[in-house]
N, C-alpha and C positions, 0 to 999 in steps of 0.2 A: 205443323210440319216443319216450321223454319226454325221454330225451337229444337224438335228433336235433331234436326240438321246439324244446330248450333252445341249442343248435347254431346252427339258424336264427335264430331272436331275438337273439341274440349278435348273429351275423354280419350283422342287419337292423339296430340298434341304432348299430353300429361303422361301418358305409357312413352310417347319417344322419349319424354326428357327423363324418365325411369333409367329406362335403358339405357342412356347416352349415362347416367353417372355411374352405374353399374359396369361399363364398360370402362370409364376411366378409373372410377376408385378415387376421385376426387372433389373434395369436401366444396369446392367452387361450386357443384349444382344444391350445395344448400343455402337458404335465406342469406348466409350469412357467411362470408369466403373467411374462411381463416388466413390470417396476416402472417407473412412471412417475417419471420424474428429477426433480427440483428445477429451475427453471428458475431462476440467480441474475444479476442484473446489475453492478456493480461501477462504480465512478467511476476509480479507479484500479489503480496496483498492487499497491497494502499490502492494502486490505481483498480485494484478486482473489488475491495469495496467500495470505493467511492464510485465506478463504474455502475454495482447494481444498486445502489441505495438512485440513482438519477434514474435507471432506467427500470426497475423495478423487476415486472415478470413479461416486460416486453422485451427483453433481448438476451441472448444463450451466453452466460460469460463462463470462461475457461481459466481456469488461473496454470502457468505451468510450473510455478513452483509449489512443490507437493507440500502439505502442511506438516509440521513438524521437521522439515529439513533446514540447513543451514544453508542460508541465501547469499553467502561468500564465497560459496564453492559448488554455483548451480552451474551442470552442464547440459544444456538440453539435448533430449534422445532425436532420433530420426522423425518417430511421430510427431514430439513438437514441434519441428522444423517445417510438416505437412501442415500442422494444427494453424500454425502463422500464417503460410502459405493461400491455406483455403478459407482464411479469414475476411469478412468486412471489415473489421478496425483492429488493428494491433497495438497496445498500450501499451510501454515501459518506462521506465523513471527517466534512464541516463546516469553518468558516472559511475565511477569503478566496479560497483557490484553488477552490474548490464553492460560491461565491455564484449562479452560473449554475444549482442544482439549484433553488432556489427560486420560480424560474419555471415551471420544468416542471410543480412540486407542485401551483402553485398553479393550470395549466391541466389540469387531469386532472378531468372533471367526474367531480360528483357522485352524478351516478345512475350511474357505470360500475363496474366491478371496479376497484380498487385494490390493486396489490402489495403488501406489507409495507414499513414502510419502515424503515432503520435508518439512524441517524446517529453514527457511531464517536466523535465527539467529546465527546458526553454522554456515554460511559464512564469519562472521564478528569478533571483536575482541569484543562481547557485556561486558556490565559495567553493574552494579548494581546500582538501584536510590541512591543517596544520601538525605541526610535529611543536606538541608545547612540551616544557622544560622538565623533564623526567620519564618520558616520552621514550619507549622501544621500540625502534624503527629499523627494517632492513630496506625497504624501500630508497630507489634512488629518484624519484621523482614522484610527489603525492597528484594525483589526481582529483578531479571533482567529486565532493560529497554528496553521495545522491538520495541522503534520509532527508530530503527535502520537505516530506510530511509534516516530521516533528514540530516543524511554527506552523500553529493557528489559521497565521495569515498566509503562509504557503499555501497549507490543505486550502484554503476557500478562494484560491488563485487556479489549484489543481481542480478543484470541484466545477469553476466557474469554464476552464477550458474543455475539460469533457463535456460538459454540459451542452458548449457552442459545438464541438465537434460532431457530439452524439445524433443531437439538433439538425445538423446540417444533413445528415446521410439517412436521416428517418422526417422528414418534415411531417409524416401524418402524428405523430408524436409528440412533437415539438412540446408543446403547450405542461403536455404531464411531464415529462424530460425537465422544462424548466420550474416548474411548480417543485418536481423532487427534489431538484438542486436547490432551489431555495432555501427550503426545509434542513437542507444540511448543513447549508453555511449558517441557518440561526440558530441548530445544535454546536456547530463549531465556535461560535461566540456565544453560547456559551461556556463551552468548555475554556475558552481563554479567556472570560471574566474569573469562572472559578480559580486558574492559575493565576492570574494575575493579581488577587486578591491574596493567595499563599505567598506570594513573593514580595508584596509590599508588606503584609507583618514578619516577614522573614527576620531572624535576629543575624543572620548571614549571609551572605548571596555566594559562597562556595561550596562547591561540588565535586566528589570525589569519585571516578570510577574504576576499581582496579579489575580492571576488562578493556574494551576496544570502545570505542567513542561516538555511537552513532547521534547525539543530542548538540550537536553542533548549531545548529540551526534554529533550535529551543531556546538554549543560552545566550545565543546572540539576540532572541526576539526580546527575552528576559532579563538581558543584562546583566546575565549571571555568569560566575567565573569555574573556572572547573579546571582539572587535573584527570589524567587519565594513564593508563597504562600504554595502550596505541592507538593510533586514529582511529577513525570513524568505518572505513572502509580495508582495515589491515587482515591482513590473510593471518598474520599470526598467531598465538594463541600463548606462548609460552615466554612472560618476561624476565629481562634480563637480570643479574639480580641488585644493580643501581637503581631500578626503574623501583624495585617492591621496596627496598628500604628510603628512595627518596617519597613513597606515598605514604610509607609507614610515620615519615616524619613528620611532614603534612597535616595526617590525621592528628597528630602528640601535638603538633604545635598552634594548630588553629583551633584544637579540640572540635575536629568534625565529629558527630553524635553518626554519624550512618555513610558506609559506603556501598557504593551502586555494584550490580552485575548487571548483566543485559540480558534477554531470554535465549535459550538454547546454548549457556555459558555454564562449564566444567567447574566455576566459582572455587575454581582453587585460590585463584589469588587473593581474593575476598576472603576465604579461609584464613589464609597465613596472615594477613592484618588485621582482622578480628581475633588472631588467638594472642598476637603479641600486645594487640591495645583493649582490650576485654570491655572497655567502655564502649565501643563502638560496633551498631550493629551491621550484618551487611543485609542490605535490601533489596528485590527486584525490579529499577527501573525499564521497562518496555518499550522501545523503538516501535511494533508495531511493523515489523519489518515483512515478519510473518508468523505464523500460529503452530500451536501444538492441533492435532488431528485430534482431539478431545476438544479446543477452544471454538475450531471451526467449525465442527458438528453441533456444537453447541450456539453457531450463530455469534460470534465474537465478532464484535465489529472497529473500527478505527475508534470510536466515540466511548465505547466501553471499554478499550484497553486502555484510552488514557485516562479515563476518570480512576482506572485501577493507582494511576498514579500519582492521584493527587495527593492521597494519606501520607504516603510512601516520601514524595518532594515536603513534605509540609513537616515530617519530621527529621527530614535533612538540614533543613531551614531552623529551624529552630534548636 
């Protein structure tokens, strides 16, 4: 009798909790509560990949610059503005290319939730573009360069801060968060062994790009010298014509073997100095700033654009 007593209470007990999830529709009355993700936002590529290689397929990241567009003349829509808004962590670099994030910051009242906010370029020791000697500039005062990626040892400064931030607002995570980040800083030393190694049998340590200059930060870790068309962060696109014949001379007179373009560049200028020095080729160096809609469907990540440029540096070097 006290069995079947205890029988029925079971069996009364186990229809309530039926019905009680049935009524919510939520996944809490199973074994196992599904975990609320991180919601992250992202301004670009670098902090969106280096964001999910740490957190894996525990956290929702958004990137808002669309792939395949030019990140010098990103203006975010209305939605992005909500997308920051209704975020747990908001990620951007800082300098010139993310001057547009300071608007948004500064409209997001007061009394509301506010995301987290981080700003990648306070991890680092950032420089301000330089205007060097042949240099086409409209610009009345250069700003901070914010391809702070491009050194090695930036990325694993930039890796090491997400890492602690991601860490802090997800502690049930923690442990795999810092496991991932590991992992990528000992890809990333990698990849700056294999550079490093291009650069010391180098037979020259100049660099040529007749484009806009985002490798600031590369050359400085490298020790390596460079010429450009405009800075790093210039809105322009169209040089003057001092700027193409003092590169053309450059190339004639150092006998540079290869000049640089940068991705989602019209590479006319590269044209016209490959067609009057026919010895010189022109070639794709990658900032990695962000991607073509082909590279990111394809999972293109920070670690595999720049190995795309090792060949590329090694035959400039030599």
């Amino acid at each position: 009798m006290i069995n079947k007593k205890i029988s029925n209470t079971t069996f009364r007990v186990v229809i309530l909790v039926l019905l009680l999830c049935a009524a919510v529709s939520s996944p809490a009355c199973a074994a196992v509560r599904k975990e609320k993700k991180l919601n992250i936002v992202t301004s670009a590529f670098p902090p969106y990949d280096f964001t999910r290689s740490i957190t894996g397929d525990r956290a929702e990241i958004f990137m808002l610059l669309k792939p395949g567009s030019e990140p010098h003349s990103f203006d975010p829509s209305p939605s992005d503005i909500i997308k920051i808004r209704d975020c747990d962590l908001f990620v951007y670099v800082g300098g010139e290319s993310d001057s547009w994030v300071n608007g948004i910051l500064e409209s997001l009242s007061a009394n509301e939730k506010k995301p987290e906010i981080l700003r990648l370029i306070d991890s680092v020791n950032a420089v301000k573009d330089e205007l060097m000697e042949g240099m086409t500039s409209y610009e009345e005062e250069l700003g901070y360069d914010g391809h702070i990626w491009t050194s090695p040892a930036n990325a694993k400064k930039i890796v090491k801060t997400l890492s602690d931030t991601i860490c802090r607002l997800d502690r049930r995570n923690a442990k795999l968060y810092q496991r991932n980040a590991d992992s990528e800083i000992a890809r990333i030393d990698e990849l700056d062994a294999a550079f490093r190694t291009i650069v010391d049998v180098g037979v020259r340590r100049t660099i040529i790009f007749a484009d806009r200059f985002p490798f600031r930060y590369f050359t400085d870790y490298y020790n390596l010298n460079y010429y450009a068309a405009f800075p790093g962060c210039s809105s322009e696109t169209d040089a003057g014509a001092l700027t193409v014949s003092f590169l053309i001379n450059k190339v004639r007179s150092e006998k540079i073997p290869v000049v640089f373009f940068v991705e989602f560049s019209n590479e006319k200028m590269a044209d016209v100095v490959i067609s009057v020095v026919p010895t010189t080729k022109k070639l794709l160096l990658h900032s990695a700033h962000n991607v073509s809609k082909a590279d990111f469907e394809g999972g293109a990540t920070y670690i595999s654009i720049m190995k795309r440029n090792l060949e590329n540096l090694k035959e400039a070097l030599n």
